[in-house]
C-alpha positions as a Python dict, from the first residue, in 0.01 Angstrom:
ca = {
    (1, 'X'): (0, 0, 0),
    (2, 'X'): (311, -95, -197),
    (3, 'X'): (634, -242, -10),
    (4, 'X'): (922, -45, 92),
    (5, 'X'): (1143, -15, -157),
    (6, 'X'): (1421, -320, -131),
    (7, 'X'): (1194, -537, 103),
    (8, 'X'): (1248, -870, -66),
    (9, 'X'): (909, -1111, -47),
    (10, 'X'): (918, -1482, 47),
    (11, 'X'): (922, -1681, -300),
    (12, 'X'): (594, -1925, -280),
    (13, 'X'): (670, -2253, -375),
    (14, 'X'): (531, -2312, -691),
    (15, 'X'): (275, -2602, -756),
    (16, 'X'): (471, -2784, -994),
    (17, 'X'): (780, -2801, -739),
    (18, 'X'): (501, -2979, -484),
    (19, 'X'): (353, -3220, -762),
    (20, 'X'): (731, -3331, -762),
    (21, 'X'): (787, -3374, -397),
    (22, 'X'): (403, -3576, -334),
    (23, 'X'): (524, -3756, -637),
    (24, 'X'): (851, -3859, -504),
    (25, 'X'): (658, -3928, -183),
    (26, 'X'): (414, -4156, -363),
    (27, 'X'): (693, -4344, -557),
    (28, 'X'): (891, -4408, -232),
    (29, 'X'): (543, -4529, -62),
    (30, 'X'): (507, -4784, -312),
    (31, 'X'): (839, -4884, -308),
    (32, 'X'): (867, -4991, 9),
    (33, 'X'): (549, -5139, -3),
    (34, 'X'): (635, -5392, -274),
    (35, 'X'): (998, -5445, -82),
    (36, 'X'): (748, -5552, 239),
    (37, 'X'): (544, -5723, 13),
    (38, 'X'): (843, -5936, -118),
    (39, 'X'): (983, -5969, 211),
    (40, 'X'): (628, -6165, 261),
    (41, 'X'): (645, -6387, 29),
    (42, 'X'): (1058, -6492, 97),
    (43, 'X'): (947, -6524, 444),
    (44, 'X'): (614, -6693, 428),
    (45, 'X'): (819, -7058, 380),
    (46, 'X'): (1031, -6991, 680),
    (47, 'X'): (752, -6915, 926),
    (48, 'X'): (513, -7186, 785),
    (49, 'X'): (804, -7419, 812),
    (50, 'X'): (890, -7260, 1157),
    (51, 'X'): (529, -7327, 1258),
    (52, 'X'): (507, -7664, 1121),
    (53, 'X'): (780, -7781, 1352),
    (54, 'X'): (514, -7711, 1641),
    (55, 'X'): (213, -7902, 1502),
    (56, 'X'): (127, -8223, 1526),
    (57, 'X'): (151, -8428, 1190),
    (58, 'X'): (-197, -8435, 1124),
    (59, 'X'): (-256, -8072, 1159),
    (60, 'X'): (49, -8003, 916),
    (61, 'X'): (-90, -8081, 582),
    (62, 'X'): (-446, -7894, 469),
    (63, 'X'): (-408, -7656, 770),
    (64, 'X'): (-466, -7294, 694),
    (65, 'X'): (-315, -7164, 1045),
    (66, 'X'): (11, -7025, 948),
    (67, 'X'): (108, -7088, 1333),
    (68, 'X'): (7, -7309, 1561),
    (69, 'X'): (-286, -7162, 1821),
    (70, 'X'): (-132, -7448, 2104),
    (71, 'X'): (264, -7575, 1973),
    (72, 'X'): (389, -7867, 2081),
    (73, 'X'): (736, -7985, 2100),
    (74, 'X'): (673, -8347, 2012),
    (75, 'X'): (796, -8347, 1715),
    (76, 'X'): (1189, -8201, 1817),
    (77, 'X'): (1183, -8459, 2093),
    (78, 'X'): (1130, -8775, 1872),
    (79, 'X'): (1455, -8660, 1680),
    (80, 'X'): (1629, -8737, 2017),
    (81, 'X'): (1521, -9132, 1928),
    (82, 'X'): (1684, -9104, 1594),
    (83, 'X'): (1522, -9251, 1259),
    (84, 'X'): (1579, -9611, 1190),
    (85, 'X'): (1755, -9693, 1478),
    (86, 'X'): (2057, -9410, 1336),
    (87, 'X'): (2108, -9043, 1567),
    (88, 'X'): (2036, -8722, 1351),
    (89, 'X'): (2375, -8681, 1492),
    (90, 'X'): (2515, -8916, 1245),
    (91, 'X'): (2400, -8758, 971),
    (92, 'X'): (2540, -8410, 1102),
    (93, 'X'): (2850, -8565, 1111),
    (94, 'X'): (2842, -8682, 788),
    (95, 'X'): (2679, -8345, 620),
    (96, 'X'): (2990, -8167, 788),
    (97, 'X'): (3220, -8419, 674),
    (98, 'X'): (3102, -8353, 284),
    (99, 'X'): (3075, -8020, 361),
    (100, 'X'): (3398, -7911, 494),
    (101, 'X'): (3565, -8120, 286),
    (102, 'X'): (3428, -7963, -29),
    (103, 'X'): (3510, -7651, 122),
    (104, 'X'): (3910, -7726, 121),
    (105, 'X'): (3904, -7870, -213),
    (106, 'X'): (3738, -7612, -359),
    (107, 'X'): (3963, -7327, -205),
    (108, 'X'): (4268, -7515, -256),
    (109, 'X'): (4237, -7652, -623),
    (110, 'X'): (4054, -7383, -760),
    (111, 'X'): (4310, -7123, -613),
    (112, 'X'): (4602, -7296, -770),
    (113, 'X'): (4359, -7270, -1097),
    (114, 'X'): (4298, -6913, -1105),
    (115, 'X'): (4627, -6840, -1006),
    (116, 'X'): (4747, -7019, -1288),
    (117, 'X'): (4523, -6843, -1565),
    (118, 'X'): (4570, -6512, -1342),
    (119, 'X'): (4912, -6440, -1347),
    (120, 'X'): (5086, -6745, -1535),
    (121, 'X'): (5155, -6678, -1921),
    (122, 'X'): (5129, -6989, -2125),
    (123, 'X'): (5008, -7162, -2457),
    (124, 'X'): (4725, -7182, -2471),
    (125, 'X'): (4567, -7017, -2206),
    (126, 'X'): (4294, -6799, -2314),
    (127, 'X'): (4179, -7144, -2483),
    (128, 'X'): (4165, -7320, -2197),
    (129, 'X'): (3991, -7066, -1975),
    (130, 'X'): (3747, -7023, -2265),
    (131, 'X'): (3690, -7410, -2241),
    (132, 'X'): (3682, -7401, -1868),
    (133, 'X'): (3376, -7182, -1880),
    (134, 'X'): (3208, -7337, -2106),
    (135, 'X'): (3125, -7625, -1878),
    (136, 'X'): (2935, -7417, -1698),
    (137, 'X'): (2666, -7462, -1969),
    (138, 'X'): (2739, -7864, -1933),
    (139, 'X'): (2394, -8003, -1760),
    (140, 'X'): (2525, -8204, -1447),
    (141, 'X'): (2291, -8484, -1543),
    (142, 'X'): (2475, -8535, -1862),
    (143, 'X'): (2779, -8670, -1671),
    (144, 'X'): (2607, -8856, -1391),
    (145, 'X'): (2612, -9224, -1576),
    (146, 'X'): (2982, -9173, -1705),
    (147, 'X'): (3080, -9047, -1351),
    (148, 'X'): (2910, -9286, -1208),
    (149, 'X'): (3025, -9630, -1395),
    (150, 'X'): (3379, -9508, -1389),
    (151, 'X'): (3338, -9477, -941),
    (152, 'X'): (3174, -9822, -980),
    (153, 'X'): (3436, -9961, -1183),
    (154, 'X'): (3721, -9807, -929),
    (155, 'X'): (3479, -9986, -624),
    (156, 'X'): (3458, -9568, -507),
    (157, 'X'): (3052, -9604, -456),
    (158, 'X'): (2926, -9596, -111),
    (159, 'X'): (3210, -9397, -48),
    (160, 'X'): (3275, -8993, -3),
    (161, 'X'): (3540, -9021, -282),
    (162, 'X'): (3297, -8937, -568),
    (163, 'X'): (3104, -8647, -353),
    (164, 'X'): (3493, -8496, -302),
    (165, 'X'): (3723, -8578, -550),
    (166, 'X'): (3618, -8350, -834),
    (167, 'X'): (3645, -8066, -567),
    (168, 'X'): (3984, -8151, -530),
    (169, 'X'): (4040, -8142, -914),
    (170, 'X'): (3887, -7771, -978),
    (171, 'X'): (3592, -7887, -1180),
    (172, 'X'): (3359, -7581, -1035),
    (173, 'X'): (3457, -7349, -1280),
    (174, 'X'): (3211, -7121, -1130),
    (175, 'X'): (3474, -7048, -817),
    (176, 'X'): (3779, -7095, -1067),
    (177, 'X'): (3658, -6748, -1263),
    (178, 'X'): (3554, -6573, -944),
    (179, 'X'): (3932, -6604, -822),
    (180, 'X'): (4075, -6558, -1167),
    (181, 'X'): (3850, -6209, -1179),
    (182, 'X'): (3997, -6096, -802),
    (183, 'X'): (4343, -6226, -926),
    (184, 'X'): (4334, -6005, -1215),
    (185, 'X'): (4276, -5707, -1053),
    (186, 'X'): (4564, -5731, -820),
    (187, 'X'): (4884, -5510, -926),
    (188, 'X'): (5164, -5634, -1133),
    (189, 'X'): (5387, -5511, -960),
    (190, 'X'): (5385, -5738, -651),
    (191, 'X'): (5439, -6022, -870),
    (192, 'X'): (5794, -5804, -993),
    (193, 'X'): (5901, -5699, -625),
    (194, 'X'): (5868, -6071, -529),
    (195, 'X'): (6082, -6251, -838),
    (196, 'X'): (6374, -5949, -743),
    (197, 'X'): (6382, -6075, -399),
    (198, 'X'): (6374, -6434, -528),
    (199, 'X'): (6026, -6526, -452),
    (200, 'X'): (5888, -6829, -740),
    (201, 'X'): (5556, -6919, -853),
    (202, 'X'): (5478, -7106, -509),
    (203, 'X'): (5599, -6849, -249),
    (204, 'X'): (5443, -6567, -437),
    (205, 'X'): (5096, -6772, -488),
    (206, 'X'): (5163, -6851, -89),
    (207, 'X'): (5241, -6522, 78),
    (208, 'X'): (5140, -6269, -188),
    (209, 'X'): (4842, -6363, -356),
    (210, 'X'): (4609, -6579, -163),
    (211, 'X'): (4671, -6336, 193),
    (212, 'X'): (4478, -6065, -49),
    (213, 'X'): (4201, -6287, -240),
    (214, 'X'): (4074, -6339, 123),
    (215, 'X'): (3739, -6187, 51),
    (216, 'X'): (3692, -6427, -250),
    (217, 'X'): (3810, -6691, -83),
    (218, 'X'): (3545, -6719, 198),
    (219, 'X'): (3286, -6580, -54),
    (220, 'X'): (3394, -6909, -280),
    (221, 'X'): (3398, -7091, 119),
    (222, 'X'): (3010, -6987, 210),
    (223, 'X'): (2884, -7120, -161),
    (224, 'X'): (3050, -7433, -194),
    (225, 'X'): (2964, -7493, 203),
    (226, 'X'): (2590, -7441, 145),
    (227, 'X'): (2578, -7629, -164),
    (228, 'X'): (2739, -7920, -42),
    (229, 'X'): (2541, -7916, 255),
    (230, 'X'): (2201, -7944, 85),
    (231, 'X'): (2298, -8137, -172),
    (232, 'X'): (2070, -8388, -217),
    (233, 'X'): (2135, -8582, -565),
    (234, 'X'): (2492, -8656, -524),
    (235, 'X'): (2464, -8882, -208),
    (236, 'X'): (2160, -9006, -344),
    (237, 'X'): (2316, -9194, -652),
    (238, 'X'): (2661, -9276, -438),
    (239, 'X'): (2564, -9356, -95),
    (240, 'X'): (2389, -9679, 6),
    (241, 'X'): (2426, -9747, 367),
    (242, 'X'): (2198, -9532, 571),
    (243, 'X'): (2466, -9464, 842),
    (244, 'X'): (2641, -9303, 565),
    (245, 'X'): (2341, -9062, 463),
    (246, 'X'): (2387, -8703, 494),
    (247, 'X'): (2097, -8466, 620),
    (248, 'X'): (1909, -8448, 293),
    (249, 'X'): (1879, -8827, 286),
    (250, 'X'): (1812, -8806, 642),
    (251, 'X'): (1544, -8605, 570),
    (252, 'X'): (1373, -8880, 320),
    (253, 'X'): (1381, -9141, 561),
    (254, 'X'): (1106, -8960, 717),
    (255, 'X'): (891, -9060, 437),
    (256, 'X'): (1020, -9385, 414),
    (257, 'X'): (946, -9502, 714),
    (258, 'X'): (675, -9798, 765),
    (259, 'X'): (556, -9655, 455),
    (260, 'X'): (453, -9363, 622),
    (261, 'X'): (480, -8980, 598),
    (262, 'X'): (606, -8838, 1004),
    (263, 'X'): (583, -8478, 856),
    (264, 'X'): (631, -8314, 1207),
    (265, 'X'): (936, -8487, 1245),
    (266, 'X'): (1067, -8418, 897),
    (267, 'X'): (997, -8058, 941),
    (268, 'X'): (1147, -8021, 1283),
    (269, 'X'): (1470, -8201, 1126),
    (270, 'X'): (1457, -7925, 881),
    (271, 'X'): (1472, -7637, 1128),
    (272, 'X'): (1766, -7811, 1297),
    (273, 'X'): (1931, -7862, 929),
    (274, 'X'): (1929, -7499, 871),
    (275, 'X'): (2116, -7391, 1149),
    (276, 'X'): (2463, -7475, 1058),
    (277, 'X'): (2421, -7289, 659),
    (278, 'X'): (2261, -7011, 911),
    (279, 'X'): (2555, -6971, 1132),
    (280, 'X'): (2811, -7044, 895),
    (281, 'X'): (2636, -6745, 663),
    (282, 'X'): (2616, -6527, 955),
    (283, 'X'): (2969, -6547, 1103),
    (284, 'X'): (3124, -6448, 735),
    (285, 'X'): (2865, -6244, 565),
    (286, 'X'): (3042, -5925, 588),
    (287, 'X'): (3314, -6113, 355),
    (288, 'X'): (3072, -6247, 132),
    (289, 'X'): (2928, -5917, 93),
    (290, 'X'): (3307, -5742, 22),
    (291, 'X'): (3388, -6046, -209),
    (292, 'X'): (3091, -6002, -440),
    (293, 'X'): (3154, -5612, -462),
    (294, 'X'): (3530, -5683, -538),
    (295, 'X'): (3545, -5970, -733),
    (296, 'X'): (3440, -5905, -1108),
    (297, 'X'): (3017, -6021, -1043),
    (298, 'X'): (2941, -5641, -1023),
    (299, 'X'): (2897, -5454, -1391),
}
Protein backbone atom coordinates (compact mmCIF):
# COMPACT_ATOMS: atom_id res chain seq x y z
CA UNK A 1 0.00 0.00 0.00
CA UNK A 2 1.61 3.26 -1.13
CA UNK A 3 1.70 6.44 1.32
CA UNK A 4 -0.71 9.16 1.26
CA UNK A 5 0.16 11.49 -0.98
CA UNK A 6 2.45 14.39 0.88
CA UNK A 7 3.27 12.10 3.94
CA UNK A 8 6.95 12.88 4.22
CA UNK A 9 9.16 9.59 5.52
CA UNK A 10 11.85 9.80 8.23
CA UNK A 11 15.32 10.12 6.27
CA UNK A 12 17.54 6.95 7.61
CA UNK A 13 20.78 7.91 8.49
CA UNK A 14 22.99 6.72 6.05
CA UNK A 15 25.98 4.35 6.91
CA UNK A 16 28.62 6.51 5.86
CA UNK A 17 27.26 9.46 8.21
CA UNK A 18 27.68 6.61 11.23
CA UNK A 19 31.26 5.40 10.05
CA UNK A 20 31.96 9.23 10.71
CA UNK A 21 30.43 9.59 14.08
CA UNK A 22 32.10 5.82 15.56
CA UNK A 23 35.11 7.28 13.91
CA UNK A 24 35.09 10.51 15.66
CA UNK A 25 34.17 8.43 18.72
CA UNK A 26 37.21 6.20 18.28
CA UNK A 27 39.62 9.19 17.66
CA UNK A 28 38.39 11.01 20.82
CA UNK A 29 38.79 7.49 22.81
CA UNK A 30 42.28 7.39 21.96
CA UNK A 31 42.89 10.74 22.59
CA UNK A 32 42.18 10.89 25.87
CA UNK A 33 43.71 7.79 26.44
CA UNK A 34 47.21 8.91 25.43
CA UNK A 35 46.44 12.45 27.45
CA UNK A 36 45.89 9.83 30.69
CA UNK A 37 48.65 8.00 29.57
CA UNK A 38 50.94 11.14 29.61
CA UNK A 39 49.44 12.37 32.65
CA UNK A 40 51.11 8.90 33.99
CA UNK A 41 54.19 9.29 33.14
CA UNK A 42 54.47 13.43 34.36
CA UNK A 43 53.04 12.13 37.47
CA UNK A 44 54.80 8.89 38.13
CA UNK A 45 58.04 11.14 39.63
CA UNK A 46 55.79 13.05 41.91
CA UNK A 47 54.08 10.09 43.57
CA UNK A 48 57.28 7.91 43.68
CA UNK A 49 58.94 10.90 45.18
CA UNK A 50 55.76 11.49 47.36
CA UNK A 51 56.07 7.86 48.48
CA UNK A 52 59.67 7.87 49.02
CA UNK A 53 59.31 10.52 51.68
CA UNK A 54 57.42 7.67 53.73
CA UNK A 55 59.96 4.83 53.43
CA UNK A 56 62.66 4.11 55.26
CA UNK A 57 66.11 4.63 53.43
CA UNK A 58 66.74 1.20 52.81
CA UNK A 59 63.49 0.43 51.24
CA UNK A 60 63.93 3.58 48.88
CA UNK A 61 66.40 2.42 46.37
CA UNK A 62 65.61 -1.16 44.35
CA UNK A 63 62.01 -1.06 45.73
CA UNK A 64 59.34 -1.76 43.20
CA UNK A 65 56.33 -0.50 45.59
CA UNK A 66 55.40 2.74 44.13
CA UNK A 67 53.92 3.52 47.78
CA UNK A 68 54.73 2.48 50.85
CA UNK A 69 52.34 -0.66 52.25
CA UNK A 70 53.24 0.84 56.19
CA UNK A 71 54.73 4.92 55.82
CA UNK A 72 56.59 6.25 58.27
CA UNK A 73 57.27 9.75 59.12
CA UNK A 74 60.87 9.33 60.20
CA UNK A 75 62.30 10.73 57.69
CA UNK A 76 60.26 14.52 57.92
CA UNK A 77 61.08 14.42 61.60
CA UNK A 78 64.94 14.16 61.32
CA UNK A 79 64.72 17.46 59.16
CA UNK A 80 63.54 19.03 62.49
CA UNK A 81 67.46 18.19 63.72
CA UNK A 82 68.81 19.99 60.76
CA UNK A 83 71.89 18.63 58.59
CA UNK A 84 75.29 19.40 59.86
CA UNK A 85 74.41 21.03 62.80
CA UNK A 86 72.50 23.99 60.21
CA UNK A 87 68.13 24.21 60.32
CA UNK A 88 66.53 23.46 56.80
CA UNK A 89 65.23 26.75 57.89
CA UNK A 90 68.41 28.39 57.01
CA UNK A 91 68.53 27.33 53.82
CA UNK A 92 64.79 28.50 53.19
CA UNK A 93 65.86 31.65 54.15
CA UNK A 94 68.52 31.81 51.97
CA UNK A 95 66.59 30.13 48.77
CA UNK A 96 64.00 33.05 49.38
CA UNK A 97 66.59 35.52 49.74
CA UNK A 98 68.09 34.54 46.03
CA UNK A 99 64.86 34.08 44.98
CA UNK A 100 63.03 37.18 45.64
CA UNK A 101 65.77 39.05 44.98
CA UNK A 102 66.12 37.80 41.43
CA UNK A 103 62.61 38.38 41.14
CA UNK A 104 63.00 42.41 41.63
CA UNK A 105 65.94 42.61 39.50
CA UNK A 106 64.58 40.92 36.87
CA UNK A 107 61.20 42.94 36.80
CA UNK A 108 62.86 46.10 37.40
CA UNK A 109 65.93 46.06 34.95
CA UNK A 110 64.45 44.19 32.34
CA UNK A 111 61.30 46.54 32.34
CA UNK A 112 63.38 49.62 31.95
CA UNK A 113 64.98 47.37 28.95
CA UNK A 114 62.01 46.61 27.03
CA UNK A 115 60.65 49.80 27.60
CA UNK A 116 63.55 51.24 26.12
CA UNK A 117 63.60 49.08 22.79
CA UNK A 118 59.59 49.27 23.01
CA UNK A 119 58.78 52.66 22.69
CA UNK A 120 62.23 54.63 22.69
CA UNK A 121 63.58 55.51 19.05
CA UNK A 122 67.30 55.50 18.88
CA UNK A 123 70.56 54.57 16.88
CA UNK A 124 70.99 51.76 16.80
CA UNK A 125 68.34 49.96 18.18
CA UNK A 126 67.20 47.20 16.07
CA UNK A 127 71.09 46.31 16.36
CA UNK A 128 71.16 46.08 19.71
CA UNK A 129 67.97 44.10 20.27
CA UNK A 130 69.24 41.82 17.50
CA UNK A 131 72.48 41.41 19.67
CA UNK A 132 70.50 41.12 22.83
CA UNK A 133 68.89 37.97 21.53
CA UNK A 134 71.48 36.49 20.33
CA UNK A 135 72.85 35.67 23.74
CA UNK A 136 70.28 33.58 24.18
CA UNK A 137 72.23 31.06 22.00
CA UNK A 138 75.44 31.96 24.40
CA UNK A 139 75.99 28.48 26.51
CA UNK A 140 76.02 29.69 30.26
CA UNK A 141 79.07 27.54 30.81
CA UNK A 142 81.02 29.59 28.38
CA UNK A 143 80.99 32.57 30.79
CA UNK A 144 81.27 30.78 34.10
CA UNK A 145 85.37 31.10 34.40
CA UNK A 146 85.35 34.84 33.12
CA UNK A 147 82.39 35.56 35.54
CA UNK A 148 83.83 33.89 37.95
CA UNK A 149 87.65 35.30 38.13
CA UNK A 150 86.34 38.77 37.66
CA UNK A 151 83.81 38.10 41.33
CA UNK A 152 87.08 36.63 42.72
CA UNK A 153 89.13 39.42 41.76
CA UNK A 154 86.32 42.05 43.22
CA UNK A 155 86.47 39.55 46.70
CA UNK A 156 82.30 39.09 45.56
CA UNK A 157 82.62 35.02 46.07
CA UNK A 158 80.89 33.57 48.96
CA UNK A 159 78.66 36.27 48.55
CA UNK A 160 74.92 36.72 46.88
CA UNK A 161 76.40 39.53 44.70
CA UNK A 162 77.31 37.23 41.76
CA UNK A 163 73.85 35.05 42.07
CA UNK A 164 72.03 38.83 41.83
CA UNK A 165 73.84 41.31 40.18
CA UNK A 166 73.41 40.32 36.55
CA UNK A 167 69.60 40.30 37.39
CA UNK A 168 69.91 43.71 38.23
CA UNK A 169 71.75 44.48 34.90
CA UNK A 170 69.00 42.83 32.41
CA UNK A 171 71.22 40.04 31.19
CA UNK A 172 68.02 37.50 30.82
CA UNK A 173 67.21 38.51 27.55
CA UNK A 174 64.66 35.88 27.60
CA UNK A 175 62.26 38.29 29.98
CA UNK A 176 63.72 41.49 28.16
CA UNK A 177 61.84 40.23 24.67
CA UNK A 178 58.77 38.94 26.49
CA UNK A 179 58.16 42.66 27.79
CA UNK A 180 59.44 44.25 24.63
CA UNK A 181 56.66 41.86 22.67
CA UNK A 182 53.66 43.07 25.37
CA UNK A 183 55.17 46.64 25.07
CA UNK A 184 54.76 46.62 21.45
CA UNK A 185 51.42 45.81 21.29
CA UNK A 186 50.24 48.57 23.49
CA UNK A 187 48.67 51.72 21.53
CA UNK A 188 50.60 54.69 20.46
CA UNK A 189 48.51 56.75 21.38
CA UNK A 190 48.89 56.67 25.19
CA UNK A 191 52.40 57.45 24.78
CA UNK A 192 50.91 60.96 22.70
CA UNK A 193 48.07 61.77 25.34
CA UNK A 194 50.79 61.56 28.06
CA UNK A 195 53.76 63.95 26.40
CA UNK A 196 50.49 66.67 25.73
CA UNK A 197 49.81 66.61 29.33
CA UNK A 198 53.55 66.77 30.07
CA UNK A 199 54.19 63.30 31.10
CA UNK A 200 58.36 62.22 30.15
CA UNK A 201 59.92 59.01 29.55
CA UNK A 202 59.82 58.13 33.44
CA UNK A 203 56.22 59.07 34.38
CA UNK A 204 54.86 57.49 31.29
CA UNK A 205 57.11 54.16 31.81
CA UNK A 206 55.71 54.63 35.66
CA UNK A 207 51.99 55.17 35.43
CA UNK A 208 51.24 54.20 31.83
CA UNK A 209 53.10 51.36 30.78
CA UNK A 210 54.13 49.03 33.49
CA UNK A 211 50.19 49.33 35.32
CA UNK A 212 49.23 47.42 31.80
CA UNK A 213 52.30 44.87 31.23
CA UNK A 214 50.98 43.42 34.58
CA UNK A 215 50.27 40.05 33.09
CA UNK A 216 53.89 39.85 31.72
CA UNK A 217 55.23 41.06 34.55
CA UNK A 218 54.21 38.27 37.03
CA UNK A 219 54.49 35.77 34.09
CA UNK A 220 58.39 37.12 33.86
CA UNK A 221 57.91 37.01 38.23
CA UNK A 222 56.81 33.05 38.37
CA UNK A 223 59.93 32.06 35.84
CA UNK A 224 62.67 33.88 37.19
CA UNK A 225 61.22 32.82 40.90
CA UNK A 226 61.32 29.10 40.04
CA UNK A 227 64.51 29.24 38.34
CA UNK A 228 66.28 30.91 40.91
CA UNK A 229 64.86 28.77 43.40
CA UNK A 230 66.20 25.48 41.99
CA UNK A 231 69.10 26.69 40.80
CA UNK A 232 71.64 24.55 41.64
CA UNK A 233 75.03 25.48 39.67
CA UNK A 234 75.22 29.05 40.49
CA UNK A 235 75.57 28.70 44.35
CA UNK A 236 77.53 25.79 43.74
CA UNK A 237 80.61 27.61 42.10
CA UNK A 238 79.99 30.97 44.44
CA UNK A 239 78.98 29.84 47.77
CA UNK A 240 81.36 28.19 50.26
CA UNK A 241 80.08 28.38 53.71
CA UNK A 242 77.35 25.89 54.30
CA UNK A 243 75.20 28.38 56.35
CA UNK A 244 75.11 30.21 53.19
CA UNK A 245 73.77 27.16 51.00
CA UNK A 246 70.50 27.44 49.44
CA UNK A 247 68.03 24.37 49.24
CA UNK A 248 69.67 22.68 46.29
CA UNK A 249 72.97 22.55 48.16
CA UNK A 250 71.02 21.67 51.09
CA UNK A 251 69.85 18.95 49.38
CA UNK A 252 73.59 17.51 48.59
CA UNK A 253 74.60 17.58 52.00
CA UNK A 254 72.44 14.66 52.35
CA UNK A 255 74.87 12.72 50.39
CA UNK A 256 77.68 14.17 51.90
CA UNK A 257 77.21 13.31 55.05
CA UNK A 258 79.67 10.71 56.94
CA UNK A 259 80.10 9.64 53.51
CA UNK A 260 76.82 8.39 53.42
CA UNK A 261 73.64 8.49 51.27
CA UNK A 262 70.27 9.45 54.05
CA UNK A 263 67.94 9.15 50.93
CA UNK A 264 64.72 9.35 53.12
CA UNK A 265 65.80 12.45 54.40
CA UNK A 266 66.90 13.93 51.10
CA UNK A 267 63.64 13.04 49.62
CA UNK A 268 61.47 14.32 52.40
CA UNK A 269 63.60 17.71 52.06
CA UNK A 270 62.49 17.60 48.53
CA UNK A 271 58.75 17.48 49.18
CA UNK A 272 59.18 20.39 51.60
CA UNK A 273 61.38 22.27 48.75
CA UNK A 274 58.57 22.13 46.39
CA UNK A 275 56.10 23.78 48.27
CA UNK A 276 57.04 27.33 48.01
CA UNK A 277 57.51 27.05 43.62
CA UNK A 278 53.95 25.20 44.32
CA UNK A 279 52.28 27.98 46.09
CA UNK A 280 53.95 30.70 44.49
CA UNK A 281 52.69 28.96 40.93
CA UNK A 282 49.34 28.49 42.31
CA UNK A 283 48.51 31.93 43.77
CA UNK A 284 49.44 33.64 40.15
CA UNK A 285 48.73 31.07 37.57
CA UNK A 286 45.76 32.68 36.18
CA UNK A 287 48.37 35.61 35.22
CA UNK A 288 50.82 33.37 33.93
CA UNK A 289 48.29 31.81 31.86
CA UNK A 290 46.89 35.56 30.46
CA UNK A 291 50.62 36.63 30.05
CA UNK A 292 51.63 33.78 27.76
CA UNK A 293 48.35 34.24 25.60
CA UNK A 294 49.09 38.07 25.40
CA UNK A 295 52.53 38.46 25.21
CA UNK A 296 53.96 37.59 21.62
CA UNK A 297 54.91 33.39 22.67
CA UNK A 298 51.60 32.45 20.88
CA UNK A 299 51.91 32.14 16.75
Amino acid sequence: MSAPTGTVRPARPSRGGANASARRRARSVLWHLGALALLAVVLYPVVWVLGGSLKPGDEIVGSLELLPTDPITDNYERLADGIAGIGIETFFVNSLLVALGSVAGVLISCSLAAYAFARIRFAGRNVLFALMIGTLLLPVHVLLVPQYVLFQKMELVNTYVPLLLGKFLAVDAFFVFLMVQFMRNLPRELDEAARIDGCGHWRIYWTIVLPLCRPALITSAIFSFIWAWNDFLGPLIYLNEPDKYTVSLGLKMFMDQDSLADYGGMIAMSVAALLPVLLFFLAFQRYLVEGAATSGLKG
